[in-house]
N, CA, C and O atoms as a GROMACS GRO file, in nm:
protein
  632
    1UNK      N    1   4.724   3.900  -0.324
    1UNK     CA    2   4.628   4.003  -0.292
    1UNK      C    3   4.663   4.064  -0.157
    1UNK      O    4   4.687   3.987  -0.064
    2UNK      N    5   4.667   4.190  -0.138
    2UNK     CA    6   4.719   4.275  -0.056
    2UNK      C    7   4.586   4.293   0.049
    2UNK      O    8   4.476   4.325   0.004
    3UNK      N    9   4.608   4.271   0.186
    3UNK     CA   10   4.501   4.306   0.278
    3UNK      C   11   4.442   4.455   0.318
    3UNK      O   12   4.535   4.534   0.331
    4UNK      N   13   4.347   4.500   0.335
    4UNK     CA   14   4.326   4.602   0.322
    4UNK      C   15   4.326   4.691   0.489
    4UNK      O   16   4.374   4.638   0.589
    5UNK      N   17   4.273   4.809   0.491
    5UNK     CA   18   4.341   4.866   0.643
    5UNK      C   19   4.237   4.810   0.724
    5UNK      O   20   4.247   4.816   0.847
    6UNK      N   21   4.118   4.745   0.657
    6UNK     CA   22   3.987   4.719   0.777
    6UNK      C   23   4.068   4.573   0.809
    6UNK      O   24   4.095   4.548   0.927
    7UNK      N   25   4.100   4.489   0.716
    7UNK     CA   26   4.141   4.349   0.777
    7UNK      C   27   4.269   4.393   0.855
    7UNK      O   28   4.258   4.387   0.978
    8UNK      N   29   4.391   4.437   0.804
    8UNK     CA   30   4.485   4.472   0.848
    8UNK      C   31   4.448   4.483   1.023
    8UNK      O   32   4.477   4.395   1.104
    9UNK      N   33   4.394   4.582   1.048
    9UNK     CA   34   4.353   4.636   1.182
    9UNK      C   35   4.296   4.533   1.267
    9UNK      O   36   4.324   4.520   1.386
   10UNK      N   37   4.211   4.458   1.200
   10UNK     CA   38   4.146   4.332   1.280
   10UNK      C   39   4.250   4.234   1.286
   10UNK      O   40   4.220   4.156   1.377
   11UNK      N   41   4.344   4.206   1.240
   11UNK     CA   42   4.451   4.085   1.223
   11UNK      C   43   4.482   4.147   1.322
   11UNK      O   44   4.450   4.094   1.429
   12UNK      N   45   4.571   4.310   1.329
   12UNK     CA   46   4.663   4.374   1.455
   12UNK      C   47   4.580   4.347   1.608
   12UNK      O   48   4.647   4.311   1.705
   13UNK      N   49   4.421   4.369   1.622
   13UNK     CA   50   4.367   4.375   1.737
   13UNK      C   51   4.377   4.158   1.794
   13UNK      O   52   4.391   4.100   1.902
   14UNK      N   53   4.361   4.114   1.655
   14UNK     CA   54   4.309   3.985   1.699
   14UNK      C   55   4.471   3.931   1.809
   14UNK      O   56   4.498   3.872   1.914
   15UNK      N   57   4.549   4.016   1.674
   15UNK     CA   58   4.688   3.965   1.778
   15UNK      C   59   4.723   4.003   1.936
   15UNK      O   60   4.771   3.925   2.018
   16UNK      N   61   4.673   4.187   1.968
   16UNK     CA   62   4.706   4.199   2.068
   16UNK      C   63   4.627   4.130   2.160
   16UNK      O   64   4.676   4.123   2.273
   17UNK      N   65   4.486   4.060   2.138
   17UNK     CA   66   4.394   3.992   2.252
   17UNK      C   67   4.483   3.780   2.222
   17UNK      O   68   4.497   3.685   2.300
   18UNK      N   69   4.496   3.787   2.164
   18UNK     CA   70   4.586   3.663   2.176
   18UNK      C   71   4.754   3.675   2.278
   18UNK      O   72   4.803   3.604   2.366
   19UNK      N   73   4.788   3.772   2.223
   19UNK     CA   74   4.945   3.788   2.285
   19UNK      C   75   4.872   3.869   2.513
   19UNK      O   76   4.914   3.853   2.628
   20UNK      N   77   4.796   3.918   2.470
   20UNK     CA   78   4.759   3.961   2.622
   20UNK      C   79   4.644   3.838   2.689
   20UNK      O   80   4.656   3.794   2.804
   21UNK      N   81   4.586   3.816   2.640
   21UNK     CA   82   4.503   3.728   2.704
   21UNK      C   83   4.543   3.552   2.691
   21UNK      O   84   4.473   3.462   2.740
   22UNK      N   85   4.664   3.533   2.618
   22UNK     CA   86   4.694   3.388   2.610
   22UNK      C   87   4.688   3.322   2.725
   22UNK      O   88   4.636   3.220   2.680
   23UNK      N   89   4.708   3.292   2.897
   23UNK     CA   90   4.632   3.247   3.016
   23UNK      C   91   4.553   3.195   2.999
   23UNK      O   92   4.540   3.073   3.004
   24UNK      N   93   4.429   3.331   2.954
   24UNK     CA   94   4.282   3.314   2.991
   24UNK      C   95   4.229   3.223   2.863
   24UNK      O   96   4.172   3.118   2.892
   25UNK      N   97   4.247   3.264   2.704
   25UNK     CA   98   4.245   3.182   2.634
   25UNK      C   99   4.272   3.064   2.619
   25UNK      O  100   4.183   2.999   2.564
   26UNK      N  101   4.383   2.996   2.652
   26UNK     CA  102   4.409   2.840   2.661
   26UNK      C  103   4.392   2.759   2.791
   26UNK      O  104   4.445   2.653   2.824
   27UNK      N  105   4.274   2.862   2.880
   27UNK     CA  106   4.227   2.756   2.988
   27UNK      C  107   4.113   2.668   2.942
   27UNK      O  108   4.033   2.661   2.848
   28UNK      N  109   4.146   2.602   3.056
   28UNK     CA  110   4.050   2.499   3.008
   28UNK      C  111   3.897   2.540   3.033
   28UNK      O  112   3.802   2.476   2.989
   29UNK      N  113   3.889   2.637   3.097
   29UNK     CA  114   3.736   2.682   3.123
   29UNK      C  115   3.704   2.762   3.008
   29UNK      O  116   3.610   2.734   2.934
   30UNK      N  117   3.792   2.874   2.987
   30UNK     CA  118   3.747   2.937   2.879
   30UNK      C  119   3.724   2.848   2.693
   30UNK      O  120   3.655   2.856   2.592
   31UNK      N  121   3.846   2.763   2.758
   31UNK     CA  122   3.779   2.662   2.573
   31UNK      C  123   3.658   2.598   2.620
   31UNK      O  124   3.578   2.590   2.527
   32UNK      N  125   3.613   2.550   2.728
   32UNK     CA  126   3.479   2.523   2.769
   32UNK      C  127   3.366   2.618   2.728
   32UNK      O  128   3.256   2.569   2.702
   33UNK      N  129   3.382   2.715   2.721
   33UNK     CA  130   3.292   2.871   2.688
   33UNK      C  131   3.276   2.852   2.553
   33UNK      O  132   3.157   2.860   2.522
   34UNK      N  133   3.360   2.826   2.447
   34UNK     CA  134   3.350   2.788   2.280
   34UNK      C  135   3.199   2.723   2.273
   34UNK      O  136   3.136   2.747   2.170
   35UNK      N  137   3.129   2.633   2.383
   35UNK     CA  138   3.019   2.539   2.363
   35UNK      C  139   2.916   2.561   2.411
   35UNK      O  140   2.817   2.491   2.390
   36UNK      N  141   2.916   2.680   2.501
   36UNK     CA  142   2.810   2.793   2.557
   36UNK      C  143   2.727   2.860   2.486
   36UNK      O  144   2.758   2.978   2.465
   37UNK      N  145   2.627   2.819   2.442
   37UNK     CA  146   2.584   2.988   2.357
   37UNK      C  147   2.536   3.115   2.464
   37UNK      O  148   2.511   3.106   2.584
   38UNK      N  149   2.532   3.205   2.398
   38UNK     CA  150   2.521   3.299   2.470
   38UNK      C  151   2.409   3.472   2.412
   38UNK      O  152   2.312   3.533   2.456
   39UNK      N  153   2.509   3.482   2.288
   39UNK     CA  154   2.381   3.605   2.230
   39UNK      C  155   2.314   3.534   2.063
   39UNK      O  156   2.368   3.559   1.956
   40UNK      N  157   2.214   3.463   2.076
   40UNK     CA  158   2.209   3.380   1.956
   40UNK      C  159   2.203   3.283   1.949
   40UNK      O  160   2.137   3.197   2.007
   41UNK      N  161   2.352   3.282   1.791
   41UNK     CA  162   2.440   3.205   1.791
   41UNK      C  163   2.566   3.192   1.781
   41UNK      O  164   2.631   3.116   1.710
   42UNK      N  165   2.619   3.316   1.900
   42UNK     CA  166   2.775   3.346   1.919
   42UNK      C  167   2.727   3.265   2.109
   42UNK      O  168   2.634   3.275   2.189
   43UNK      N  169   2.860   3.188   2.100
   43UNK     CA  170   2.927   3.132   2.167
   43UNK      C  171   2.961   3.277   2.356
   43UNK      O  172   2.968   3.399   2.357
   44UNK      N  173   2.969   3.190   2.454
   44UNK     CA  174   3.071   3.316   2.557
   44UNK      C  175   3.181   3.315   2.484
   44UNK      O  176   3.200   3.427   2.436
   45UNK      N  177   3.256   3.244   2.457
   45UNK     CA  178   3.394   3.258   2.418
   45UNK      C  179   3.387   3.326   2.294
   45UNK      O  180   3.438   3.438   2.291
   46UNK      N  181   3.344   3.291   2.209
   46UNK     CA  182   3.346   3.447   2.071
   46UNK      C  183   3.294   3.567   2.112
   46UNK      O  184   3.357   3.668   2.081
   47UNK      N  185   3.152   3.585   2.199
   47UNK     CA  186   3.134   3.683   2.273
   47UNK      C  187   3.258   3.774   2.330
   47UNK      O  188   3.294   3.885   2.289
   48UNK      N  189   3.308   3.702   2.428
   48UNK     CA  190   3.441   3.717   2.481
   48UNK      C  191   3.549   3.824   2.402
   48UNK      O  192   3.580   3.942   2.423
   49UNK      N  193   3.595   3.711   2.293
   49UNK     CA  194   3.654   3.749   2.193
   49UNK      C  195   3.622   3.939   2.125
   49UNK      O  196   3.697   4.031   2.093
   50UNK      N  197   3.502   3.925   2.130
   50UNK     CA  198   3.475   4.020   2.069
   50UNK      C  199   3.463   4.140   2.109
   50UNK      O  200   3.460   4.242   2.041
   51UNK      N  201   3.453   4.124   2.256
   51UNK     CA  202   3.470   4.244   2.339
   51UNK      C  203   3.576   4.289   2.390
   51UNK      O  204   3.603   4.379   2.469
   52UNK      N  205   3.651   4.191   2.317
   52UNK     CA  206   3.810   4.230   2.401
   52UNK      C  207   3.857   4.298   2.273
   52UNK      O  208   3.917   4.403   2.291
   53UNK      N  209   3.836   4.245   2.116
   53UNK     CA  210   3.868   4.355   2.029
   53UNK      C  211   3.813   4.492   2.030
   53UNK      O  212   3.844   4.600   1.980
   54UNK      N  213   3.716   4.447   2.110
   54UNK     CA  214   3.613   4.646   2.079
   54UNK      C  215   3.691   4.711   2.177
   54UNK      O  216   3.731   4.826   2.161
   55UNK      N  217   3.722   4.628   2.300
   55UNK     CA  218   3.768   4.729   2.402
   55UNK      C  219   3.944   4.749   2.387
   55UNK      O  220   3.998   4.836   2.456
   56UNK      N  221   4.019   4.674   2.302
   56UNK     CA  222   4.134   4.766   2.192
   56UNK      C  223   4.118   4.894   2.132
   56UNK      O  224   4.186   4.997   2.144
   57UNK      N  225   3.990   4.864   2.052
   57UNK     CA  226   3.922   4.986   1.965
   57UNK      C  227   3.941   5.117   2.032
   57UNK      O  228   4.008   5.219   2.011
   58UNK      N  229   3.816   5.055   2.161
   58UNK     CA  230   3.830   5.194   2.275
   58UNK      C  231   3.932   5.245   2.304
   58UNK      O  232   3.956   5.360   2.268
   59UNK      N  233   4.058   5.144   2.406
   59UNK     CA  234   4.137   5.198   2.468
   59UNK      C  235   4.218   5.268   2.347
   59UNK      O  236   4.273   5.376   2.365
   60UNK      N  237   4.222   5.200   2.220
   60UNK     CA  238   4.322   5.303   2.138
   60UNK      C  239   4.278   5.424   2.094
   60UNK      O  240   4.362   5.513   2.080
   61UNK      N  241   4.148   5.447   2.064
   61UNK     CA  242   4.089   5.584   2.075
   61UNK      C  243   4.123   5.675   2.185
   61UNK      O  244   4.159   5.792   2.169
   62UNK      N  245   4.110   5.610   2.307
   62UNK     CA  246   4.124   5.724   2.472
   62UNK      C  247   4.283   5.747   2.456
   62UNK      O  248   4.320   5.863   2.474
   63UNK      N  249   4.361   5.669   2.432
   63UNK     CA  250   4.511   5.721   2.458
   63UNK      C  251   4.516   5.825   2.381
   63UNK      O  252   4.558   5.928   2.435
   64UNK      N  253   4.482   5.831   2.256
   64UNK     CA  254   4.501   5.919   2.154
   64UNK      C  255   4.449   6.061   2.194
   64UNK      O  256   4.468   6.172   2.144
   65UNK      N  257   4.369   6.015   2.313
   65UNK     CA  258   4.296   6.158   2.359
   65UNK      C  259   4.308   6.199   2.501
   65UNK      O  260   4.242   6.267   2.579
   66UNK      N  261   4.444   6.118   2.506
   66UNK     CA  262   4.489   6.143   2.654
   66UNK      C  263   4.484   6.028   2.791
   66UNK      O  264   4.562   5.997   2.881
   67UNK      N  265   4.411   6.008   2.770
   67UNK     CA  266   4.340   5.881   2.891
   67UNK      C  267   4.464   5.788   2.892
   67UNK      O  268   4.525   5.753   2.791
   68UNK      N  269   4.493   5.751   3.019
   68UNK     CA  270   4.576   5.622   3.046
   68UNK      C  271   4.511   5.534   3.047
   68UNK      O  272   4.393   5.562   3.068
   69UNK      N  273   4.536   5.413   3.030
   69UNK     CA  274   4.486   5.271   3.002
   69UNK      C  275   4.552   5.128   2.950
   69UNK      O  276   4.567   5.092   2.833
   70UNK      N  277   4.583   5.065   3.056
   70UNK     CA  278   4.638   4.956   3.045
   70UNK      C  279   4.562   4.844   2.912
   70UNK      O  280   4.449   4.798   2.929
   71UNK      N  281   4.633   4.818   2.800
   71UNK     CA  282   4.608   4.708   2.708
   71UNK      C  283   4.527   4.565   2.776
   71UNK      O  284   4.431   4.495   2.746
   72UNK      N  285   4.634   4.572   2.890
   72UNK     CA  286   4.648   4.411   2.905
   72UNK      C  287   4.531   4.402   3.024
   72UNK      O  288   4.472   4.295   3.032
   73UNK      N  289   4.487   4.533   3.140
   73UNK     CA  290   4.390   4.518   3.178
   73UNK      C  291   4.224   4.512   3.077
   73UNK      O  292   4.133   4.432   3.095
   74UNK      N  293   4.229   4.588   3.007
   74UNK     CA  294   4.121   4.570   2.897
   74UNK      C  295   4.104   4.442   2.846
   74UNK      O  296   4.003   4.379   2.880
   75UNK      N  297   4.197   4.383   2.756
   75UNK     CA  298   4.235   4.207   2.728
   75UNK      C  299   4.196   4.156   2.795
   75UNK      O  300   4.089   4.105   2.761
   76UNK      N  301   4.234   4.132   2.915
   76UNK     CA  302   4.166   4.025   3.035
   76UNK      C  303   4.020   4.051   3.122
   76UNK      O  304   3.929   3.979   3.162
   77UNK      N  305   4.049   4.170   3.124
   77UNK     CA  306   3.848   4.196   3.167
   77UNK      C  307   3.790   4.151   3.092
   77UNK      O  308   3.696   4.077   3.118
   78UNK      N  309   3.830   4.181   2.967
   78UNK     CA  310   3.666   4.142   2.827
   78UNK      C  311   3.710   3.993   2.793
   78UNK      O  312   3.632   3.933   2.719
   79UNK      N  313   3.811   3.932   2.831
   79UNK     CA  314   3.836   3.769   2.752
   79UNK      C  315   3.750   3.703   2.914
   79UNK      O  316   3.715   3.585   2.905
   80UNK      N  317   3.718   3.775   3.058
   80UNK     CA  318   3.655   3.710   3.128
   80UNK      C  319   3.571   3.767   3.209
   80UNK      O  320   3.580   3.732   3.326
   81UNK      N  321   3.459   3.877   3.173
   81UNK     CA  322   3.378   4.004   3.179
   81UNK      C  323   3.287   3.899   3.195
   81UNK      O  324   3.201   3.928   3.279
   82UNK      N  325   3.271   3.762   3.133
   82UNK     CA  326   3.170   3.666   3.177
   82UNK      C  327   3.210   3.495   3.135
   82UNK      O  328   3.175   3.404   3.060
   83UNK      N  329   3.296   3.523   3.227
   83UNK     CA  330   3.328   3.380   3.300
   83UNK      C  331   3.243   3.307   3.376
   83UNK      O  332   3.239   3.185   3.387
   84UNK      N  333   3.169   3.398   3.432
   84UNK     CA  334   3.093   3.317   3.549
   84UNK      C  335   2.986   3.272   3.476
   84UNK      O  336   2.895   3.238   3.551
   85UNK      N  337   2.951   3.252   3.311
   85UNK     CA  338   2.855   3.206   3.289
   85UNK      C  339   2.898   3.009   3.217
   85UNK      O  340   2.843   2.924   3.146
   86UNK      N  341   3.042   3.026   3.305
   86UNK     CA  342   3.078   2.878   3.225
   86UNK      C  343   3.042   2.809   3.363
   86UNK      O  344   3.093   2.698   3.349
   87UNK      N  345   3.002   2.812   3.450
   87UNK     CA  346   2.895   2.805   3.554
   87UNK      C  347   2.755   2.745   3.522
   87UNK      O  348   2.652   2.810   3.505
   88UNK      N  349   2.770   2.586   3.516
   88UNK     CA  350   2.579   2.527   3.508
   88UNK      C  351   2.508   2.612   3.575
   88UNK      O  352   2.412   2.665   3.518
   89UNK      N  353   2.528   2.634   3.662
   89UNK     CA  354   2.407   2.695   3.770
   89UNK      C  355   2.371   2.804   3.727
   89UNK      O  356   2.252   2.828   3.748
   90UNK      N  357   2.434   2.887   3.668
   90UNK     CA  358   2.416   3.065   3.614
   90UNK      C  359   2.378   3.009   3.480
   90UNK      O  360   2.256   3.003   3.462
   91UNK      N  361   2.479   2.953   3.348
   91UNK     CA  362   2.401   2.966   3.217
   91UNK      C  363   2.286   2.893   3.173
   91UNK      O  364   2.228   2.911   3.066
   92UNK      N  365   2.252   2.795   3.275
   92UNK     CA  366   2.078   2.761   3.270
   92UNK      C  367   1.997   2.776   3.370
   92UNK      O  368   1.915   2.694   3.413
   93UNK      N  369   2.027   2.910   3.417
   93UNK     CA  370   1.919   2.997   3.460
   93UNK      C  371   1.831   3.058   3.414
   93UNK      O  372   1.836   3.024   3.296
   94UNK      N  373   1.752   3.128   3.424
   94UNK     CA  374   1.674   3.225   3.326
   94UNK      C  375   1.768   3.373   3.347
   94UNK      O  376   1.830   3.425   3.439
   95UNK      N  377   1.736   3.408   3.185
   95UNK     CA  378   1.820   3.519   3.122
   95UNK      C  379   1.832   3.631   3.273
   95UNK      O  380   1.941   3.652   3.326
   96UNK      N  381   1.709   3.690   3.320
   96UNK     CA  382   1.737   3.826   3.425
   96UNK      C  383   1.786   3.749   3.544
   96UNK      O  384   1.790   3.830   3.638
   97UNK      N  385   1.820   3.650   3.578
   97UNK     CA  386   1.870   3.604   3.710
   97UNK      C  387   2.069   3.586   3.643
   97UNK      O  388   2.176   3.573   3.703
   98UNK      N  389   2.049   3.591   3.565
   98UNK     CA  390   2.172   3.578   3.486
   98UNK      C  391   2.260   3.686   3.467
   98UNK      O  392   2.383   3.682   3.455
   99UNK      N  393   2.169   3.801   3.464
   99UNK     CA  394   2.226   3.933   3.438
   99UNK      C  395   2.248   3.977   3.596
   99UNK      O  396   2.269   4.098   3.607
  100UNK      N  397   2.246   3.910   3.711
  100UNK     CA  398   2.257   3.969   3.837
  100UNK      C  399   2.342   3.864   3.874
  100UNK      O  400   2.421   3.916   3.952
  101UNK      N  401   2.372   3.744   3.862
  101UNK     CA  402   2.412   3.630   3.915
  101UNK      C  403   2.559   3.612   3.841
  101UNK      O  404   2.644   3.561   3.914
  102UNK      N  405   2.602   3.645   3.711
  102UNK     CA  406   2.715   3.585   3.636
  102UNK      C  407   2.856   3.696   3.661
  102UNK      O  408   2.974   3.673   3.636
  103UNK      N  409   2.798   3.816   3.717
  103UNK     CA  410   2.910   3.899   3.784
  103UNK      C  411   2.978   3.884   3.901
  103UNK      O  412   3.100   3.882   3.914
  104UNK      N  413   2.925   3.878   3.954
  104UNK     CA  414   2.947   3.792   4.073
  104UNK      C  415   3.040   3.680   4.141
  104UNK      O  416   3.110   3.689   4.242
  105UNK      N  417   3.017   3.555   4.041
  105UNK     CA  418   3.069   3.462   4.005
  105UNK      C  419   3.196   3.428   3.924
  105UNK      O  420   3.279   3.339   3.938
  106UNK      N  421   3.177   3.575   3.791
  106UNK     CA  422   3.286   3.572   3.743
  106UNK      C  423   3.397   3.622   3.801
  106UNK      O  424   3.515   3.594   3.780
  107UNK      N  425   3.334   3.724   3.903
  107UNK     CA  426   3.474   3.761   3.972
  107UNK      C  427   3.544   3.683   4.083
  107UNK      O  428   3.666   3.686   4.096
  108UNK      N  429   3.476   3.626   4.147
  108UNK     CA  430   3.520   3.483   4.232
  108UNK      C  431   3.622   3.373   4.140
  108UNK      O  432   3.713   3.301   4.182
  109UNK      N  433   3.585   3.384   4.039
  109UNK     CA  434   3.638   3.269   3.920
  109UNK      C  435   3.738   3.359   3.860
  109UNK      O  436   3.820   3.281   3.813
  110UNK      N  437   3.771   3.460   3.838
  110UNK     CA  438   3.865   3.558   3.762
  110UNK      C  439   3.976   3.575   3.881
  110UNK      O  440   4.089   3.608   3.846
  111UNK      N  441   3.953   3.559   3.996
  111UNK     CA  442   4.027   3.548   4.144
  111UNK      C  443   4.114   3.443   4.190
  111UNK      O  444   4.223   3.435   4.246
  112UNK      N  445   3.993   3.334   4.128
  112UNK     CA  446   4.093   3.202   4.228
  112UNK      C  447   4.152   3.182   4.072
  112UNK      O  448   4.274   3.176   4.054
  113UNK      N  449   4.078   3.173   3.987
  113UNK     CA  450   4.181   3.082   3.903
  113UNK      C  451   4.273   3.149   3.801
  113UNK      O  452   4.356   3.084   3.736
  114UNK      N  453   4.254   3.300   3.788
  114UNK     CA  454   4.314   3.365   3.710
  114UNK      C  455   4.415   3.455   3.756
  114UNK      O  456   4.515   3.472   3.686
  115UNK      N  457   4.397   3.536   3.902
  115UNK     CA  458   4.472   3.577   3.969
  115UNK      C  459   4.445   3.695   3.944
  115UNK      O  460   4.527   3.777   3.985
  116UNK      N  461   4.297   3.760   3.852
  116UNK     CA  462   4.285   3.944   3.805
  116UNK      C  463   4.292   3.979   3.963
  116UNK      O  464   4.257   3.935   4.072
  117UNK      N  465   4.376   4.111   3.891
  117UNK     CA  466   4.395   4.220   3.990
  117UNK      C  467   4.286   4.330   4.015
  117UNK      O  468   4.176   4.336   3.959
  118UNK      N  469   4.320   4.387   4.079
  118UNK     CA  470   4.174   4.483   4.132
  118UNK      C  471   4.118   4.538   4.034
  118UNK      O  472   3.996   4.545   4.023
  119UNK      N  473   4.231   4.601   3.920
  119UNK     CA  474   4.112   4.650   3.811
  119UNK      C  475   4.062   4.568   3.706
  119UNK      O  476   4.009   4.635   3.617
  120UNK      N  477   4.061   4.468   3.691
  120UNK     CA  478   3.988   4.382   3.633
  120UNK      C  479   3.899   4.310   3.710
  120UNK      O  480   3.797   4.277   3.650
  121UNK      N  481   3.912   4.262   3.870
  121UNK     CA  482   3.789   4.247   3.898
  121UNK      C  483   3.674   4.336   3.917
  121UNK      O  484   3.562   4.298   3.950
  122UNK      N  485   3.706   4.448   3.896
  122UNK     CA  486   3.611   4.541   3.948
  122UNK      C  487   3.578   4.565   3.799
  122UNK      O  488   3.456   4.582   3.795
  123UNK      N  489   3.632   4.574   3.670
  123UNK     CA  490   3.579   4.561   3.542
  123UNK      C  491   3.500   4.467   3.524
  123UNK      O  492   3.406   4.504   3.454
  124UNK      N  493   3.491   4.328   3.565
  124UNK     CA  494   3.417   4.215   3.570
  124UNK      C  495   3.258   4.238   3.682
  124UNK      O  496   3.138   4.219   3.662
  125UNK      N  497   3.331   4.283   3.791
  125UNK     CA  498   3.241   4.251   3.844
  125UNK      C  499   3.072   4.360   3.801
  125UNK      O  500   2.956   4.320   3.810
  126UNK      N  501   3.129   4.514   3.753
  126UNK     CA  502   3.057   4.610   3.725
  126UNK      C  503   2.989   4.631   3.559
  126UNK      O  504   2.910   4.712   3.510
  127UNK      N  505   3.056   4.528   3.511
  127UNK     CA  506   3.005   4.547   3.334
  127UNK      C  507   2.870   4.535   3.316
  127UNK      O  508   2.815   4.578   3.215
  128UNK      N  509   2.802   4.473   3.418
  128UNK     CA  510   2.642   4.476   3.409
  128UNK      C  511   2.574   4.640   3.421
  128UNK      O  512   2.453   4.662   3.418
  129UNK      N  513   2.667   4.734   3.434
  129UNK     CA  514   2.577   4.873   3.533
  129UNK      C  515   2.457   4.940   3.404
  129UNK      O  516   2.464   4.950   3.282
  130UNK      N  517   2.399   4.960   3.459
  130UNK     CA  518   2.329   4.988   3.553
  130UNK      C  519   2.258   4.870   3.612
  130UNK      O  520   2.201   4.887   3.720
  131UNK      N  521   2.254   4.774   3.564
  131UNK     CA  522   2.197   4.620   3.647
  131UNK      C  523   2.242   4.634   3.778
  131UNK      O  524   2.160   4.627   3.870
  132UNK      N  525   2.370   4.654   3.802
  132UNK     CA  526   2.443   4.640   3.905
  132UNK      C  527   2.422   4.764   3.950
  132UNK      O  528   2.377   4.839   3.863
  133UNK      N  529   2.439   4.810   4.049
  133UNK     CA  530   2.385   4.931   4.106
  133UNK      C  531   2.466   5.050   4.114
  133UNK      O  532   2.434   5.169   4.107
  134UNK      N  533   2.634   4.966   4.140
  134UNK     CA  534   2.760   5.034   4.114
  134UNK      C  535   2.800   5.019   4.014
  134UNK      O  536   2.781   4.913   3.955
  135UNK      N  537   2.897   5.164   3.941
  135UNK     CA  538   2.911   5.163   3.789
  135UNK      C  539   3.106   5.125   3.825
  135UNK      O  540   3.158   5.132   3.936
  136UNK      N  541   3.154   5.098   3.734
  136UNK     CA  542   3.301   5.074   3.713
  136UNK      C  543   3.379   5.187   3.796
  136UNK      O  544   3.336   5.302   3.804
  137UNK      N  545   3.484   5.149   3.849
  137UNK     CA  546   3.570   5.270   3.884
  137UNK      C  547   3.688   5.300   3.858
  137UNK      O  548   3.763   5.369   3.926
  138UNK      N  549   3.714   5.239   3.741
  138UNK     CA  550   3.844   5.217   3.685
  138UNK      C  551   3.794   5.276   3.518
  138UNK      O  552   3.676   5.266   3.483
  139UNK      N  553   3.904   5.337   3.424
  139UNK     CA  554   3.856   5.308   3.315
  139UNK      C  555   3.833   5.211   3.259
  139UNK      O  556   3.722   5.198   3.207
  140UNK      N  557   3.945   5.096   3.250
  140UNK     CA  558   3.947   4.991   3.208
  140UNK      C  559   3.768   4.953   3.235
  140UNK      O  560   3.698   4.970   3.135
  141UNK      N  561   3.692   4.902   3.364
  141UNK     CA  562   3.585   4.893   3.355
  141UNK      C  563   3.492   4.970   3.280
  141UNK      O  564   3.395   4.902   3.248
  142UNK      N  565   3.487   5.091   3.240
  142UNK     CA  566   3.435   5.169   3.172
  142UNK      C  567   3.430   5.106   3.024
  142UNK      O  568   3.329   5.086   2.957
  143UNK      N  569   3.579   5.078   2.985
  143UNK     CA  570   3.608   5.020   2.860
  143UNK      C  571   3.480   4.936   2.847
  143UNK      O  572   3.371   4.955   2.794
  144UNK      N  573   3.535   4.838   2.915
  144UNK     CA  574   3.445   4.661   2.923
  144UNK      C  575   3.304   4.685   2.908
  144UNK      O  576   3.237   4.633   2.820
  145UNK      N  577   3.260   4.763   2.995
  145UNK     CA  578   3.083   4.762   2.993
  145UNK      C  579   3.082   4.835   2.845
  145UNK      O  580   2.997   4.789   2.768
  146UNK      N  581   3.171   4.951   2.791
  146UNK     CA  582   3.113   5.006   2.671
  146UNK      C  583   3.120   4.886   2.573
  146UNK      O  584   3.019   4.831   2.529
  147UNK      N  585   3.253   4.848   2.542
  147UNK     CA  586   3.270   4.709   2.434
  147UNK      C  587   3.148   4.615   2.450
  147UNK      O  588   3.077   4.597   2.351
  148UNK      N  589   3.115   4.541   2.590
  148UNK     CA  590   3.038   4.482   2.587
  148UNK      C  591   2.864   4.489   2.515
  148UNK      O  592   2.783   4.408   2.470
  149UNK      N  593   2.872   4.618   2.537
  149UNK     CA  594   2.703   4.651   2.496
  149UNK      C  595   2.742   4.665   2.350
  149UNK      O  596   2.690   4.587   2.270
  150UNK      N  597   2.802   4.728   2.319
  150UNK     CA  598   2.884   4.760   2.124
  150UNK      C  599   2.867   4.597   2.067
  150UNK      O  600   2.800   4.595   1.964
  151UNK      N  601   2.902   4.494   2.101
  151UNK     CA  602   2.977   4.342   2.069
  151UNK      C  603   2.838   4.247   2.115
  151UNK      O  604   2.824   4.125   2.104
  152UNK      N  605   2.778   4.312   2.150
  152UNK     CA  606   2.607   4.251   2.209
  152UNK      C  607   2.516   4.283   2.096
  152UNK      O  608   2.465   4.196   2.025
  153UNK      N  609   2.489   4.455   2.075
  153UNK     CA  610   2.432   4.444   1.987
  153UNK      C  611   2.455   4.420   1.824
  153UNK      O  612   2.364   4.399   1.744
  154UNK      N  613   2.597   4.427   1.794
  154UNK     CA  614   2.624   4.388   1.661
  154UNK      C  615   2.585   4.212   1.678
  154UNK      O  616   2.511   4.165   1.591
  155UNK      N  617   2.622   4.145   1.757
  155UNK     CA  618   2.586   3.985   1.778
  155UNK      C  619   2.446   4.006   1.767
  155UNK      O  620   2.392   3.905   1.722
  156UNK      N  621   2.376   4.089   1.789
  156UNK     CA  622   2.254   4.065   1.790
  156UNK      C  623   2.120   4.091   1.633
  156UNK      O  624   2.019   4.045   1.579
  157UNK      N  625   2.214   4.189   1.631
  157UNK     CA  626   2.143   4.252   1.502
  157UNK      C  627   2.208   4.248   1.372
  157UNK      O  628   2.156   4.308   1.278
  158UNK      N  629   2.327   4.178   1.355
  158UNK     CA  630   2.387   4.150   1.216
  158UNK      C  631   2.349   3.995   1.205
  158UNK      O  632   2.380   3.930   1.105
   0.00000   0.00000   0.00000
């Protein structure tokens, strides 16, 4: 049986967030995230997952329409857009101290132990906006906060 262009496409995205984000995926914090819940009953780490395929989606839409945009910055913002919630202190907090507190953190944690560069911390640190007061200044951040809210509410409402 022959795969069709919707699986096809999801096999191609699942690969490019595996082949770009392999680091962040086989740390040990992020397989820690697999046991997190987070919207539900999706996991940070499928969360994760899922925003890093949407924000493929995106960035391959914007090239097509001109926009520059790094793959591999998109990949790694959304595989750790919320890292900082593999953090006791942040993911059993209450939910609105969470939404101000896990950006923050993740970018401190996306720093020391991952080594993101400026436009991924600043994708990390801004994916909350308007929570956050400052919006992204990179596309790549732009990406992340859009995927993220897209990959929130399908977790939420399917």
């Amino acid at each position: 049986m022959t795969m069709g262009k919707k699986e096809q496409r999801e096999k191609e995205l699942l690969q490019k967030v595996n082949q770009l984000g392999e680091e962040v995926l086989n740390s040990e914090r992020f397989l820690s995230a697999w046991d997190i819940p987070h919207h539900g009953s999706v996991s940070v780490a499928m969360h994760s997952m899922h925003v890093a395929k949407e924000s493929c989606r995106i960035a391959d839409w914007l090239r097509r329409h001109g926009v520059k945009i790094s793959d591999e910055d998109a990949v790694r913002s959304s595989l750790l857009h919320d890292i900082g919630m593999t953090e006791r202190r942040v993911f059993s907090s209450p939910s609105w101290k969470k939404a101000y507190t896990h950006p923050d953190r993740g970018t401190e944690i996306a720093e020391k132990e991952y080594h993101a560069n400026e436009i991924q911390k600043d994708a990390i640190q801004r994916h909350m906006w308007p929570i956050c007061v400052v919006p992204p200044s990179h596309v790549a951040g732009w990406v992340v906060l859009a995927a993220d809210k897209i990959s929130s509410m399908k977790e939420l409402f399917s």
